[in-house]
C-alpha positions as CSV (number, residue, x, y, z in Angstrom):
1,X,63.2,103.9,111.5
2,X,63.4,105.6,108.0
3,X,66.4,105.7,105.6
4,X,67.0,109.5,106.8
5,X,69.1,107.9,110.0
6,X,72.3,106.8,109.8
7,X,71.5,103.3,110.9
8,X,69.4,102.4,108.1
9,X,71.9,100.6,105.8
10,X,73.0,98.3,109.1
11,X,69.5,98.0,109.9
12,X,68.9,96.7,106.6
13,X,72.2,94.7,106.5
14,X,71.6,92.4,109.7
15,X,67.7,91.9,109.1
16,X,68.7,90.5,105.5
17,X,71.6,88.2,107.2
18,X,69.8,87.4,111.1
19,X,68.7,84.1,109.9
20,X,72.0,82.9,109.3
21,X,74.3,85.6,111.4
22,X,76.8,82.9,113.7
23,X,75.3,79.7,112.1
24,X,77.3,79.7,108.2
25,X,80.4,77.7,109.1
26,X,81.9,77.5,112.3
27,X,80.8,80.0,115.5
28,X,83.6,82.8,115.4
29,X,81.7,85.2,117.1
30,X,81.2,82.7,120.1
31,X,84.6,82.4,120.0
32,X,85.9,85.5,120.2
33,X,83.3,86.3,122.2
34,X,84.4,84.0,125.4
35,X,87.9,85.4,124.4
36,X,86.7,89.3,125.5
37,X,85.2,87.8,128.6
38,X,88.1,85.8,130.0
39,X,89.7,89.0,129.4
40,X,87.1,91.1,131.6
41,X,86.9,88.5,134.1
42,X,83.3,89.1,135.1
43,X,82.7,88.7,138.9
44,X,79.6,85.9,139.7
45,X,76.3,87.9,140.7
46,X,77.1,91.4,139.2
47,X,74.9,93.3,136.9
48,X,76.3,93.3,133.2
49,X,75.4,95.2,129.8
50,X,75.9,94.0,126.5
51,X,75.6,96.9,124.0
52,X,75.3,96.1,120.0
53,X,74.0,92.3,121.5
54,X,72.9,90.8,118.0
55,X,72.2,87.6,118.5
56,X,73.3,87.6,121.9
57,X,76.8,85.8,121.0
58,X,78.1,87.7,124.0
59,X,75.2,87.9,125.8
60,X,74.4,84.5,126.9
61,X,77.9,83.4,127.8
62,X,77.9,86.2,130.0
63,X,74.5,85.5,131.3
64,X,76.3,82.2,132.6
65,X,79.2,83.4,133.7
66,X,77.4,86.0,136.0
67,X,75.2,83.5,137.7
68,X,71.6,83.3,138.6
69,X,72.2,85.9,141.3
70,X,73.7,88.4,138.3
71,X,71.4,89.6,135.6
72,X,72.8,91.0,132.2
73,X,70.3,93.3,129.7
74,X,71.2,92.6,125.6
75,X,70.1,95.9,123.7
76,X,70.4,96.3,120.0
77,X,69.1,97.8,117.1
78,X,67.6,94.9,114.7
79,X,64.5,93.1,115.9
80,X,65.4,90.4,113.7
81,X,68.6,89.8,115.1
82,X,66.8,90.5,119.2
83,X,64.2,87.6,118.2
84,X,66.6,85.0,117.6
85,X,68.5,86.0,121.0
86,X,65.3,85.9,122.9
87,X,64.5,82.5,121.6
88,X,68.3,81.5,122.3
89,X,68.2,82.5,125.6
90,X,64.5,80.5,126.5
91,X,66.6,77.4,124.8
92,X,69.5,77.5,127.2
93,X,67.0,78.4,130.2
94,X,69.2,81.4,131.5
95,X,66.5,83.5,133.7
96,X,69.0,86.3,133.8
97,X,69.2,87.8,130.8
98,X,66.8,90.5,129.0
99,X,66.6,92.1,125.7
100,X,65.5,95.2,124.4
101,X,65.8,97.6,121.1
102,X,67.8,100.5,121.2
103,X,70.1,102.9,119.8
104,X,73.7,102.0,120.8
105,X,74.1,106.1,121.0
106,X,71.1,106.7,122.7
107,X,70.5,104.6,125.3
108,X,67.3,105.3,127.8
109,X,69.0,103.6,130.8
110,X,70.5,105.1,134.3
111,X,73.8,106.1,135.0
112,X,76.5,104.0,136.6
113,X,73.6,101.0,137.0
114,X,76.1,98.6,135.5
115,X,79.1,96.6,137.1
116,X,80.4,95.5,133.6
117,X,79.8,96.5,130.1
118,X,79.9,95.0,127.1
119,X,80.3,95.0,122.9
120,X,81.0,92.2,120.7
121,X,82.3,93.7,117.0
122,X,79.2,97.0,117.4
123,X,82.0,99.5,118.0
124,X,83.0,99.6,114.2
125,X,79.6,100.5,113.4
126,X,79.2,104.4,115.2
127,X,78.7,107.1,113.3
128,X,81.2,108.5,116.0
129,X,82.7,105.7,117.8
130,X,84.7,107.8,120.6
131,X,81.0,109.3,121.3
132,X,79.6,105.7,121.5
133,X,82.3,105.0,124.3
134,X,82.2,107.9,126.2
135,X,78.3,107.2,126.2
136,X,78.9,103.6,127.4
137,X,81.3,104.4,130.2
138,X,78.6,106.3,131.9
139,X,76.8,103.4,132.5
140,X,79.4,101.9,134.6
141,X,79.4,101.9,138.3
142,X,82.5,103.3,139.9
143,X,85.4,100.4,139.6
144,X,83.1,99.0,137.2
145,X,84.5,97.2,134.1
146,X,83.9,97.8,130.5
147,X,85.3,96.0,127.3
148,X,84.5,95.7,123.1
149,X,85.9,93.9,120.8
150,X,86.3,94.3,117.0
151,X,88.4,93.8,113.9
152,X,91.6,94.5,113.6
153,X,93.5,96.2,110.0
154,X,94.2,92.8,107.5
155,X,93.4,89.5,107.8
156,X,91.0,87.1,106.6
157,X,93.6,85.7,104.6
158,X,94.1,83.9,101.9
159,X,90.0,85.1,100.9
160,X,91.0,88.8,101.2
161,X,93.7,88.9,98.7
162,X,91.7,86.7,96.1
163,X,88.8,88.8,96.2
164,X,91.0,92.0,95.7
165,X,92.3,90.6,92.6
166,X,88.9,89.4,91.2
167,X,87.3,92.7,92.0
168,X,90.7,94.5,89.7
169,X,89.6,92.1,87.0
170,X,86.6,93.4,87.1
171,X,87.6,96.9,87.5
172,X,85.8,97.3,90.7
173,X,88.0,99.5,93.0
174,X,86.0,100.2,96.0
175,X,87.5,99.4,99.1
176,X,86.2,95.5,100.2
177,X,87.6,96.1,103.7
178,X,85.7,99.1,105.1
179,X,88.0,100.7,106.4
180,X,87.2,101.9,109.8
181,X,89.2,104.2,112.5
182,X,88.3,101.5,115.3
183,X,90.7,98.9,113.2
184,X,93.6,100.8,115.0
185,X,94.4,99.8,118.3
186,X,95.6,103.5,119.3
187,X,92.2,104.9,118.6
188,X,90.2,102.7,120.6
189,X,92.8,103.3,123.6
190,X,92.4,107.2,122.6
191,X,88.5,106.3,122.7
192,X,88.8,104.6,126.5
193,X,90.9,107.3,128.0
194,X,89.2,110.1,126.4
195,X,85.9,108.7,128.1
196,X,87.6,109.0,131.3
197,X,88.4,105.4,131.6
198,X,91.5,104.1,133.5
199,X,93.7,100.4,133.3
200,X,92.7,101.0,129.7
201,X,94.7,97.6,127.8
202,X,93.8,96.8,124.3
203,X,95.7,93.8,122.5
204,X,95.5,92.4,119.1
205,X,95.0,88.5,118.6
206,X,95.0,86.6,115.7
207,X,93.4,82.8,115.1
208,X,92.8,80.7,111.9
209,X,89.2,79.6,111.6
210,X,88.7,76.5,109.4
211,X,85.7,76.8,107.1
212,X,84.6,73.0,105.6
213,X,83.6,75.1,102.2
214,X,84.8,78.0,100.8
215,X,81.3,78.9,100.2
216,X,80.7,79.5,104.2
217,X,83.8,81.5,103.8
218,X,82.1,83.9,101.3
219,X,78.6,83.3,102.7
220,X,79.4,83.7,106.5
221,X,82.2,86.1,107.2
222,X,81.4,89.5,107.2
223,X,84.3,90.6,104.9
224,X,82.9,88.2,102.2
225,X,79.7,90.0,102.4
226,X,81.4,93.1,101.8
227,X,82.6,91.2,99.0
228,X,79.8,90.5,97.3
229,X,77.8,93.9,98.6
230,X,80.3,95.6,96.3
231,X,80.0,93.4,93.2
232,X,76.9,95.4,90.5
233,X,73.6,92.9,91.2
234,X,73.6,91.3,87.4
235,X,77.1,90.1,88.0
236,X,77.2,89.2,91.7
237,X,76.1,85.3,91.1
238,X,79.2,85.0,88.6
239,X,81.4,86.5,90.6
240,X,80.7,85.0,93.7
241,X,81.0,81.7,91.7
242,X,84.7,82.4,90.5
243,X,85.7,83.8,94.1
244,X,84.3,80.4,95.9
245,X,86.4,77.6,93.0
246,X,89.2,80.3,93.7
247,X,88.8,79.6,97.3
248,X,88.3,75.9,97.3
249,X,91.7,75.7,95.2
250,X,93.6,77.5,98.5
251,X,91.4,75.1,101.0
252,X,93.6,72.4,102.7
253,X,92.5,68.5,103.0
254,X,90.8,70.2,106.4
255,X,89.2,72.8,104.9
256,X,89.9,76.7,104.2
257,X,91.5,78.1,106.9
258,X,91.1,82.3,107.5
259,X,93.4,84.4,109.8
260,X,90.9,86.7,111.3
261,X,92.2,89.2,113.4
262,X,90.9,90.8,116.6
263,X,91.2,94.0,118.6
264,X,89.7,93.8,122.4
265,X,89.4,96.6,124.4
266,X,89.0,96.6,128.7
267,X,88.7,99.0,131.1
268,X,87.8,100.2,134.4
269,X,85.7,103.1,135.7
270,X,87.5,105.1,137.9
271,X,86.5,104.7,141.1
């Protein structure tokens, strides 16, 4: 891998955070990630595919729900991030589940070998997301299942409009959401269906997630890292000083509570 691909910069991004990806403040990604399977509906003993795995925050709870007679393969780009799913999986003793690195775009696996297919929040990243779809879909057997999940346009709220207005004070304009195509529900249906995908349903949820400090709000959330990415290096401690006593004024006697909100995406393979 060399900084001439166009993975470099997330390649770089979830080595630095793998350590600590899922663990700052409260699980969301487990969360959500139970959420996109009760919506699949996995059936016990089939063969899954979870695309973009991470940490395998999808990955194991699928692992489980398909049963020691169903087998599920995690691939994904960061090492880093593939260690600390290996090392998860050997600690809940699932003997289903295998990991290996890949390019979500390029994937060196056989056609329609899969009875469900899977991506937690990977989608967002694709250099051409409608591309990364289609090239998922063809992994799925006939009637097969396929679903991804990712963020929606707005929310983590109140953190998002603080930050804005710290960034204008210090005349940083750059975007802190990162904007992304896949934030709109209509092009991930346009994705599905242009990828020959049928029963295509994509919804939009919303949930507050209580943070105990408004540091693991900053520190854990992937919009606060986008934050702080955008902030110049000699003032990034200050800054992310003022944005965490501005946060812990908004927090509530339970904590600081974020609307995060969430786009999931299913399918079926015609059959």
């Amino acid at each position: 891998m060399t900084d001439s691909t166009p993975w470099s910069s997330v390649l770089e991004n979830f080595t630095r955070n793998a350590a600590h990806f899922n663990r700052v403040g409260p699980p969301f990604y487990s969360t959500f990630a139970e959420r996109l399977l009760d919506l699949l509906d996995p059936s016990t003993g089939a063969d899954g595919l979870d695309v973009c795995c991470g940490t395998g925050a999808v990955t194991l709870p699928l692992a489980r729900r398909l049963g020691p007679h169903g087998r599920v393969m995690g691939v994904d780009l960061t090492p880093a991030m593939l260690e600390r799913a290996v090392a998860d999986s050997k600690s809940a003793s699932l003997g289903n589940v295998q990991f290996r690195e890949g390019d979500a775009t390029r994937l060196d696996l056989p056609a329609t070998s899969f009875d469900v297919v899977t991506c937690g929040f990977g989608v967002q990243f694709m250099p051409e997301p409608g591309a990364a779809v289609g090239h998922w879909a063809t992994f799925v057997k006939p009637g097969g299942r396929i679903g991804y999940s990712t963020w929606s346009e707005g929310g983590f709220e109140p953190m998002m409009s603080l930050a804005r207005e710290l960034l204008s004070e210090h005349e940083i304009t750059s975007d802190p959401w990162h904007r992304r195509p896949t934030a709109k529900p209509e092009n991930l249906v346009g994705f599905a269906r242009a990828a020959g995908l049928v029963e295509v349903e994509c919804v939009e949820e919303r949930r507050n997630i209580v943070f105990a400090s408004a540091a693991d709000a900053v520190h854990g959330t992937p919009r606060g890292r986008n934050v702080l990415n955008l902030i110049p290096a000699e003032r990034r401690d200050a800054v992310r000083v003022e944005l965490i006593n501005r946060l812990a004024a908004a927090a509530g006697p339970d904590g600081l509570a974020l609307e995060m909100r969430v786009l999931y995406l299913t399918a079926r393979q015609a059959s």
